[in-house]
Steps between C-alpha positions, in 0.01 A plus 500: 500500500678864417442761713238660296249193622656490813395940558142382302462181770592775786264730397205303479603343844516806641167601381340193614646579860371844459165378423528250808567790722306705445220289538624360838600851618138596417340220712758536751344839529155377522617222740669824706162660488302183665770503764461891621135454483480190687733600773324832538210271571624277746647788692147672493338157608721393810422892629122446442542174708679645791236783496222203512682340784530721672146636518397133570753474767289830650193370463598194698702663765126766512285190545334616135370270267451084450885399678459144259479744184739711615796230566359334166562810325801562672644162419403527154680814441796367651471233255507772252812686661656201435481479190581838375817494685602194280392681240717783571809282548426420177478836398809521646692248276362649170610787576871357571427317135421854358816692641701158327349583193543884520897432557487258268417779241764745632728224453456531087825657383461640157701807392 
């Protein structure tokens, strides 16, 4: 093969990788999107729990309300607290994958 095929093979390689990265930078994006709007979420949730708790832990400790709802309620929130905290952790670890993949990119050394 003379170099003339070998710059024509480059350049269509290169253009396929372009293509490829583009596309994966653009759901990357997306993906990135998902993430910030889920973790906004959970952060909103757990403090709407702990507000629920503790009103119910007031209304127990005032002698208000049904005390079998209440603990029900309060156990099934818990239940909830649970698992939004394992959410977050892994909230936690995406977001470790998406710093990888952001030095990843500065690692490209063109120029």
């Amino acid at each position: 093969m003379n170099d003339f095929e070998k710059l024509k093979n480059l350049l269509s390689e290169v253009k396929a990788i372009k293509t490829g990265l583009e596309k994966d930078i653009a759901k990357i994006n997306e993906l990135y999107e998902t993430f910030e709007d889920m973790n906004f979420d959970c952060d909103e949730e757990l403090e709407e729990i702990d507000e629920r708790l503790e009103e119910l832990q007031d209304d127990l400790d005032d002698g208000e309300g049904d005390e079998k709802e209440i603990n029900s309620e309060i156990e099934a929130l818990k239940k909830n607290r649970i698992m939004v905290e394992e959410a977050i952790e892994i909230l936690e670890e995406l977001q470790e994958e998406f710093e990888t993949i952001a030095e990843i990119n500065d690692e490209l050394d063109i120029g």
